[in-house]
Backbone as ProteinMPNN parsed JSONL, in Angstrom:
{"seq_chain_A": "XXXXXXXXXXXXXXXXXXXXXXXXXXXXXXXXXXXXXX", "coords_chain_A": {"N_chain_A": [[-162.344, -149.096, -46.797], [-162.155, -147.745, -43.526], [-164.862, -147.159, -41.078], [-165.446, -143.934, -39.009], [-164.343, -143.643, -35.992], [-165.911, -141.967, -34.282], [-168.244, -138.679, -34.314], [-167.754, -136.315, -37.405], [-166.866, -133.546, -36.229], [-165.196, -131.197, -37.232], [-166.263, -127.963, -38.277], [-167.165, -126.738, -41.371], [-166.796, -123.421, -42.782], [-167.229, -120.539, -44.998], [-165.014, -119.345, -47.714], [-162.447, -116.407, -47.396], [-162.002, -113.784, -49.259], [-159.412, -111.722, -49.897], [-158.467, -108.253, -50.592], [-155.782, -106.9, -50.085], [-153.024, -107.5, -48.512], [-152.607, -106.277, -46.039], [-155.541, -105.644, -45.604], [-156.377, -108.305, -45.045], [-154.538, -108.991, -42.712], [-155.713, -107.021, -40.932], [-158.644, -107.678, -40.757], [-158.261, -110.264, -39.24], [-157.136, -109.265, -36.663], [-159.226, -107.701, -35.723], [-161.426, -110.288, -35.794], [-160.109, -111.004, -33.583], [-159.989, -109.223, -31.516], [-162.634, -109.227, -31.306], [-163.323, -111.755, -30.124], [-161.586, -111.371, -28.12], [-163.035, -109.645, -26.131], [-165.391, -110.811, -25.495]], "CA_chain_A": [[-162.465, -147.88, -46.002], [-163.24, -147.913, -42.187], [-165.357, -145.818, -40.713], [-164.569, -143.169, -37.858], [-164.977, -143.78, -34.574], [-166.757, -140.235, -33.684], [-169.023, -138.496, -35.737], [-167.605, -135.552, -37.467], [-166.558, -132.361, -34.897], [-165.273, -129.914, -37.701], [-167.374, -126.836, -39.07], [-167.372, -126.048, -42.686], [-166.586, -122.149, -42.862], [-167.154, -120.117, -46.511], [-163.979, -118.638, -47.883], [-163.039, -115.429, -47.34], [-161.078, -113.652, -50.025], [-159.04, -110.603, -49.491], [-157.746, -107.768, -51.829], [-154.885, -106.605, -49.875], [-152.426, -108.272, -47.096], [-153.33, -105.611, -44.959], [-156.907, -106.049, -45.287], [-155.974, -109.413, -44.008], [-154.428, -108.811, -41.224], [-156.508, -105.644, -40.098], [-159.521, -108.557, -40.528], [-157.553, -111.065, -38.571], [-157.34, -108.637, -35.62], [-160.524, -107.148, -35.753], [-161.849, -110.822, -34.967], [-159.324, -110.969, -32.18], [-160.455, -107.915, -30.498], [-163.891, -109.39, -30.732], [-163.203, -113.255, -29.249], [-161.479, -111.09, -26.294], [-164.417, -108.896, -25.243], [-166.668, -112.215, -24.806]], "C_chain_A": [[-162.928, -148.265, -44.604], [-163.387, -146.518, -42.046], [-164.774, -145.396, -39.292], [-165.36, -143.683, -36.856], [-166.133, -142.833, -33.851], [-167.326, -139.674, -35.054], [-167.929, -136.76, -35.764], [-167.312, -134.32, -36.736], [-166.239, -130.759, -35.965], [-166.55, -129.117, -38.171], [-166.725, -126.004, -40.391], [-167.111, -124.168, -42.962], [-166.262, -121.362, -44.34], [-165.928, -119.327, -46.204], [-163.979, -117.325, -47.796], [-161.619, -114.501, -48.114], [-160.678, -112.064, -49.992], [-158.452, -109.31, -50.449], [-156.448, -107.532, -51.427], [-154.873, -107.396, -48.483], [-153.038, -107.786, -45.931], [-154.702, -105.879, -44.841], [-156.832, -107.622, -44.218], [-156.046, -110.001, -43.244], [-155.514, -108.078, -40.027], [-158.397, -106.64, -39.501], [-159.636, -109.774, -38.864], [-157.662, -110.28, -37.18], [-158.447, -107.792, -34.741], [-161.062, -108.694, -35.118], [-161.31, -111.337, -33.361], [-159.812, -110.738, -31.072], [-161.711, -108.456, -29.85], [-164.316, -110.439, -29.599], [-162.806, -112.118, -27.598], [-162.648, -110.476, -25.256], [-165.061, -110.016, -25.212], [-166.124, -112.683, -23.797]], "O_chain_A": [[-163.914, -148.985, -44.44], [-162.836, -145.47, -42.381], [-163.996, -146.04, -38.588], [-166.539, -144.035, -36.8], [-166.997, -143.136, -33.027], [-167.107, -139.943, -36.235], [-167.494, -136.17, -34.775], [-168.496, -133.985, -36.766], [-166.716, -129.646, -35.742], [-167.651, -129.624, -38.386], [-166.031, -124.987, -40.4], [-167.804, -124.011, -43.968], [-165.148, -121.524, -44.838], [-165.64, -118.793, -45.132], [-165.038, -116.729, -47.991], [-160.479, -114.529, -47.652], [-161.571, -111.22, -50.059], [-157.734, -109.837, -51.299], [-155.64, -107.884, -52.287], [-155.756, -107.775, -47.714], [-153.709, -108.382, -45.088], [-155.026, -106.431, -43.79], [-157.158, -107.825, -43.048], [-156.757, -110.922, -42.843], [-155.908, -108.38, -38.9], [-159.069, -106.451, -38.488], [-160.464, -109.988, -37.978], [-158.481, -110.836, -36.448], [-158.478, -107.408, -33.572], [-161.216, -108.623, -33.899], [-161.9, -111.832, -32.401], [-160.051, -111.409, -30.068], [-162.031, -108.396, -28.663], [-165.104, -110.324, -28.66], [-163.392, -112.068, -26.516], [-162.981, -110.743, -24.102], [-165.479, -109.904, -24.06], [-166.678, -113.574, -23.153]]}, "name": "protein", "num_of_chains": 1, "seq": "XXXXXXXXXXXXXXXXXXXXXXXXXXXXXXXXXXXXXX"}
């Protein structure tokens, strides 16, 4: 095995499980909305 050059950069994020497509999406756009207002 070699090791990496750089330490680690990703972030771990808990699953997030949906009942319906729509829910989803409607999720999906909802954080959208939010990233743009910042």
């Amino acid at each position: 095995v070699v090791p990496t050059n750089k330490p680690l950069v990703r972030t771990n994020h808990p699953d997030i499980i949906y009942k319906t497509e729509k829910e989803k999406f409607k999720a999906i756009c909802d954080e959208i909305e939010e990233l743009h207002r910042v």
